[in-house]
C-alpha positions as CSV (number, residue, x, y, z in Angstrom):
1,X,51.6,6.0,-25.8
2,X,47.9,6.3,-26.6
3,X,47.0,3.1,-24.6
4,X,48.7,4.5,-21.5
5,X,46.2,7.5,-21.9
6,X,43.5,5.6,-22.0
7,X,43.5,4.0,-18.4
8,X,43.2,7.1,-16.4
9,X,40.3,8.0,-18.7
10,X,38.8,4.0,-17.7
11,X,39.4,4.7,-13.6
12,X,38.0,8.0,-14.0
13,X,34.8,6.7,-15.4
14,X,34.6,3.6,-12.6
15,X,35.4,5.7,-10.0
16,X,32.6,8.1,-11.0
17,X,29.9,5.3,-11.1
18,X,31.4,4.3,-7.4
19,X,28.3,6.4,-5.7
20,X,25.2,4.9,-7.3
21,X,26.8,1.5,-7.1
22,X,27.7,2.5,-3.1
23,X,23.7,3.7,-2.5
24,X,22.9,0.7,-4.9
25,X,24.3,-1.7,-2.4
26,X,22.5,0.3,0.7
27,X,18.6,-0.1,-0.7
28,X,16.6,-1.1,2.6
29,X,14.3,-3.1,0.3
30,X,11.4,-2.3,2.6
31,X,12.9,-2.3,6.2
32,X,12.3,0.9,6.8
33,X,8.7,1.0,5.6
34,X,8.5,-2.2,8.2
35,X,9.7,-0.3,10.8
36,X,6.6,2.4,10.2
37,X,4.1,-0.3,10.8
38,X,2.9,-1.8,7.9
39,X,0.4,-4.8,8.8
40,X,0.8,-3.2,12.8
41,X,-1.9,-2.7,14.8
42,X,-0.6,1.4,15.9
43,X,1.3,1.7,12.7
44,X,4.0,5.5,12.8
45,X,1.9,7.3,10.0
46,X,-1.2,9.3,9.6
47,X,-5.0,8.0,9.7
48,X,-6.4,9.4,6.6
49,X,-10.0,7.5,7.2
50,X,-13.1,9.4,6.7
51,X,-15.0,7.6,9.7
52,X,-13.7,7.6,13.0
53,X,-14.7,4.2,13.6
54,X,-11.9,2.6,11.4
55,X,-8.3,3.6,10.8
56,X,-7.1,3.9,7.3
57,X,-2.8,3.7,6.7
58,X,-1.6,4.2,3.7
59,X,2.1,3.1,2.7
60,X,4.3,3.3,-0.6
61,X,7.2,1.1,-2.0
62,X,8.5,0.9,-5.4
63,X,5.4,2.2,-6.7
64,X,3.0,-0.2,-5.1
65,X,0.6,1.8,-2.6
66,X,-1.0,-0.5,0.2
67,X,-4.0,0.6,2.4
68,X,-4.2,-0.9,5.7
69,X,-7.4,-1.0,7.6
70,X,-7.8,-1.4,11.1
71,X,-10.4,-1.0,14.0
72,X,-10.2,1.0,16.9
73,X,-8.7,-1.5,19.1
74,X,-5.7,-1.8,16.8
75,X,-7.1,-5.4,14.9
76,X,-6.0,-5.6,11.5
77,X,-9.0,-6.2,8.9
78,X,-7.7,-5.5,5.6
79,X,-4.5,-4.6,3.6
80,X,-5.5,-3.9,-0.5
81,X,-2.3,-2.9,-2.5
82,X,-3.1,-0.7,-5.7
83,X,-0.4,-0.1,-8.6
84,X,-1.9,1.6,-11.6
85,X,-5.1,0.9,-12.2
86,X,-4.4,-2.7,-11.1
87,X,-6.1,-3.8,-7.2
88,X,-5.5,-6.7,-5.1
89,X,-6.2,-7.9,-1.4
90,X,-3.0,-9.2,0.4
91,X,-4.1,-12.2,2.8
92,X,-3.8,-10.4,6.1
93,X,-6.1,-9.3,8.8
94,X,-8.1,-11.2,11.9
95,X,-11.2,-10.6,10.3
96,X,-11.0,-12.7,6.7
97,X,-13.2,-10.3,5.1
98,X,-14.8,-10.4,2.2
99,X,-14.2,-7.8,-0.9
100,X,-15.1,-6.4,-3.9
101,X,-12.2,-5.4,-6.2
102,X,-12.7,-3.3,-10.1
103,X,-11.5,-6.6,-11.2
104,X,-13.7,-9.0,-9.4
105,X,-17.2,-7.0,-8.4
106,X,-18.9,-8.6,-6.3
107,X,-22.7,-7.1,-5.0
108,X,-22.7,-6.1,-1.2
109,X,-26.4,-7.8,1.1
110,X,-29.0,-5.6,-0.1
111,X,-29.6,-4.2,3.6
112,X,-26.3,-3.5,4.3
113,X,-25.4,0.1,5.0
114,X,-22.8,1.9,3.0
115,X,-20.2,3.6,4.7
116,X,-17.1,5.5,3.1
117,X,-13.8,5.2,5.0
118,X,-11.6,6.5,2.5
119,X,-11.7,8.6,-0.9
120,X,-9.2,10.0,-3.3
121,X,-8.7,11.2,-6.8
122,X,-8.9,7.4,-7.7
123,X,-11.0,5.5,-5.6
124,X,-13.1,5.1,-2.6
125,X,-13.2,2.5,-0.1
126,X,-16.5,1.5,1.3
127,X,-17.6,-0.8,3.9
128,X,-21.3,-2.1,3.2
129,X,-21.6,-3.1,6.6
130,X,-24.3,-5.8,7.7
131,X,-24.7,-7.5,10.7
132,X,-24.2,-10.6,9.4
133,X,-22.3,-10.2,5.8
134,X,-19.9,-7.4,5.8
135,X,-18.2,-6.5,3.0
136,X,-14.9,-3.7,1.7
137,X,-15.4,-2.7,-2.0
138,X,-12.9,-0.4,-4.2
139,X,-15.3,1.6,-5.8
140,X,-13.6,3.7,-9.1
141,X,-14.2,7.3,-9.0
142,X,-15.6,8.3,-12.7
């Protein structure tokens, strides 16, 4: 008798795992953050750049943050992804630019002007723009 009572107790406890293994099964691993733009010229989500020369898109998946930078005409330049305290450039963008990442400084052309397009809690991100040797840094904020 006691093993008969047992089963309902087993279908009970599947049945109750049947949701998260149901939304499990659904994860859009990424599609829908696709569908918002990411690596688009016009992406669907807010410019949060400080200089209205340059568009600054910021996107989030599975705790990975990427920042997309663009021009005004839409021309991808840049796309740095940042998890912790961790930074990396993703090899995208028309314009093979060159930058300078907490990991891997490197020192801008002494006569090229800074300019801030971005800044948070964390970190800035500063063009040290020259005509001839432009360069993106991540720059720490202290």
């Amino acid at each position: 008798m006691r093993s008969s009572s047992v089963w309902p107790a087993i279908i009970a406890a599947a049945l109750s795992m049947l949701p998260a293994v149901t939304f499990a099964q659904w994860d859009d691993h990424g599609k829908e953050q696709a569908k918002r733009g990411l690596g688009q010229a016009f992406p669907d989500v807010h410019n949060q750049s400080l200089h209205p020369v340059w568009h600054l898109y910021e996107f989030e998946r599975d705790g990975i943050s990427y920042y997309q930078v663009n021009d005004m005409a839409g021309r991808l330049h840049l796309i740095v992804a940042k998890a912790g305290d961790a930074f990396w450039s993703l090899p995208a963008g028309e314009s093979g630019a060159r930058i300078s990442l907490p990991a891997w400084p490197q020192l801008p052309h002494p006569t090229s002007v800074p300019i801030e397009v971005y800044r948070d809690s964390e970190f800035a991100l500063i063009l040290h723009d020259d005509s001839n040797d432009a360069m993106w840094s991540i720059e720490l904020i202290r």
